[in-house]
N, C-alpha and C positions, 0 to 999 in steps of 0.2 A: 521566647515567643514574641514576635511582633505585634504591635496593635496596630488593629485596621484603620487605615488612615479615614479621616472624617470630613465626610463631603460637605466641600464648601460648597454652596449658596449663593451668586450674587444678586444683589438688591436687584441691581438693574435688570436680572429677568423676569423678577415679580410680576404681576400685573399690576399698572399701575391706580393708584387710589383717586377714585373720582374726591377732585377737590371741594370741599365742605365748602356750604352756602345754605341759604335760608332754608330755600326749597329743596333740596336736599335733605336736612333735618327731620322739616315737616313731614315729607314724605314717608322718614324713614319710621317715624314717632307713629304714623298714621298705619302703614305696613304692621308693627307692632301692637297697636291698638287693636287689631283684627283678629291678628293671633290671640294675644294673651289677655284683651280686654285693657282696662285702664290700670290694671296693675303692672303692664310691660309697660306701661308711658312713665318711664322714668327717668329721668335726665343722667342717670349709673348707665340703663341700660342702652338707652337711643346711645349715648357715645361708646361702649362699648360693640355695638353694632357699626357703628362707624365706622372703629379701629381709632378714636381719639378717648380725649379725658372732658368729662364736664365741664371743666372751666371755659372749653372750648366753644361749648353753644351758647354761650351769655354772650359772647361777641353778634349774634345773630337774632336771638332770643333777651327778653328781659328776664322770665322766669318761665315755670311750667305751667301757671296758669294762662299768662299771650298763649305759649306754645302748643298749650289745647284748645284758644281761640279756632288759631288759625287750623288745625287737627278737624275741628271739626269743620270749618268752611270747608275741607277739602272735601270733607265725606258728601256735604252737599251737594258737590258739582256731578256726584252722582244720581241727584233727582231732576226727573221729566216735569217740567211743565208744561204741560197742552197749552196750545194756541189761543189767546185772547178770543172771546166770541161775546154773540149779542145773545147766545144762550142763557137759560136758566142761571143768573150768580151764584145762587148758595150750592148750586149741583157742582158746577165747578169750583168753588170752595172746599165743597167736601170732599171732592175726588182728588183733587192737589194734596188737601191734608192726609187723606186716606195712603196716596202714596209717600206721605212724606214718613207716614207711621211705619207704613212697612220696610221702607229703607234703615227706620232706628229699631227696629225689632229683627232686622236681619244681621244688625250689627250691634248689638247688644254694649257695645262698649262706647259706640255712636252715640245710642241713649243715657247711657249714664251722662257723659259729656255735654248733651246737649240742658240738662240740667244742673251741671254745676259751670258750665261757663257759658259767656256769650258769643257767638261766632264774631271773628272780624275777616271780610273780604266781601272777594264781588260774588259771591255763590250764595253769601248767608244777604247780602243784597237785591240780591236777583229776586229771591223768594220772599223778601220784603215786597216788594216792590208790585210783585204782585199780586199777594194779598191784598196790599192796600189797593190795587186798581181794581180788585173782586170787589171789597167791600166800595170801593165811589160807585160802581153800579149799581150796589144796592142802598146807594145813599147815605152811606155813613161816611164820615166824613170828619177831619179836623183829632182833636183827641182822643175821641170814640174809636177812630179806625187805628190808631198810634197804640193805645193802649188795647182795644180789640182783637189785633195782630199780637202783640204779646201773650196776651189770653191764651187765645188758640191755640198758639206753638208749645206754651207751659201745659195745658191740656194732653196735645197729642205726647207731648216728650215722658210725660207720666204714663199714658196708657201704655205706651211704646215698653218705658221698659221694666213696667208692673208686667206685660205678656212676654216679654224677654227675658225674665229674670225666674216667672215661676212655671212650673212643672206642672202635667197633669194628675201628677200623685200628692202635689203638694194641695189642689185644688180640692182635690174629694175630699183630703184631710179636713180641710179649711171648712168646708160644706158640713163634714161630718160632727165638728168643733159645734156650730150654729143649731145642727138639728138640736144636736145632745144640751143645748144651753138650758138653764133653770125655765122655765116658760112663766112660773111665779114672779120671776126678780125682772126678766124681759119680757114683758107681754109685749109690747110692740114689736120686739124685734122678732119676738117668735113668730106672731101673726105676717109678716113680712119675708119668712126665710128660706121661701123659694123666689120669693123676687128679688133678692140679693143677687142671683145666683141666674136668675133668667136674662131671657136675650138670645134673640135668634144669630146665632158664631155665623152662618155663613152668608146671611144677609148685612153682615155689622149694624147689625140695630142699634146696639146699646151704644157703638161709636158715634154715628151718626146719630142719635137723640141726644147726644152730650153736643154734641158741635150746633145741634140747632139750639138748645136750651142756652148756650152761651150769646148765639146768633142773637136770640130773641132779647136777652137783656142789654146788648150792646144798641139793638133798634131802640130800645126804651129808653134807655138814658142820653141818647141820638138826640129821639124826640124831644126830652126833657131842656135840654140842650137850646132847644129850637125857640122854644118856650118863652 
């Protein structure tokens, strides 16, 4: 009985591999992060996705914490900022931030990122920048707006993916944990445990009273500043 001859293959018909580079990487690490969350960002798998070996993205990359720097500037350059105006500042503060929340809540893997590293590029610059031109219209100014900026963003990145990460069954759980609590051992918190839990969802109340409550202490210590 003959054996069926076995189909050779040449390389050369393959399609060819787009050549490895930064941006390429990034991209491909960012594509994954979407999928699988920050558990696919792993320097195994981004080179496996490649069609290379790890060792190959240190030549482009120092480690996987740059390499989620930059991960996440990319996810930025998917946020809108409105036009500069002589409008209301803090209205336009809040609605920038508002969209920035829902861009890391639509990407859950975004958020986590945006809390364990720092972006580096012109995207996580961009939205510096103008922040702090929101805040010089409302007079802050110097460290107050340096560190104010920082504030906010650590704010939204938590709310982001505190709503990202939980469920509305985990929620009534949580609620139901609070009613059922000792009211002996917790009298404050009892007397309190429907406002844990209030806030108008589709006004973002409770967002926007947190962004002003920050606002207002950043104007105090401004003041203080001044002083």
């Amino acid at each position: 009985m003959m054996k069926p001859k076995r189909e050779i293959v040449s390389r050369r018909n393959r399609p060819a591999k787009e050549a490895l580079s930064h941006e390429l990487i990034v991209k491909t690490a960012y594509d994954l992060l979407k999928e699988e969350g920050t558990s696919g960002m792993s320097m195994r798998k981004i080179a496996k996705q490649l069609d290379t070996g790890p060792s190959s993205l240190y030549v482009y990359v120092k480690n996987l914490q740059e390499l989620s720097s930059y991960v996440l500037d990319l996810g930025l350059g998917e946020l809108h900022l409105p036009e500069l105006t002589d409008d209301n500042w803090k209205e336009q503060l809040s609605q920038t931030l508002y969209g920035y929340a829902m861009l890391l809540i639509e990407q859950p893997g975004l958020a986590e990122l945006s809390l364990r590293t720092i972006p580096i590029g012109d995207n996580a610059f961009r939205l510096n920048e103008y922040l702090l031109a929101v805040l010089q219209k409302g007079g802050i100014f110097s460290a107050s707006a340096a560190w104010g900026t920082d504030l906010l963003l650590l704010y939204v990145s938590s709310v982001a993916l505190e709503k990202a990460a939980r469920s509305s069954d985990q929620m009534e759980r949580t609620q139901n944990y609070y009613n059922e609590a000792d009211s002996v051992r917790f009298p404050l918190m009892n007397s309190l445990k429907k406002e844990f839990f209030s806030g108008d969802i589709d006004s973002k109340e409770r967002f926007f009273w947190g962004i002003e409550v920050i606002l207002q202490g950043i104007l105090q210590m401004q003041q203080r500043g001044r002083s």
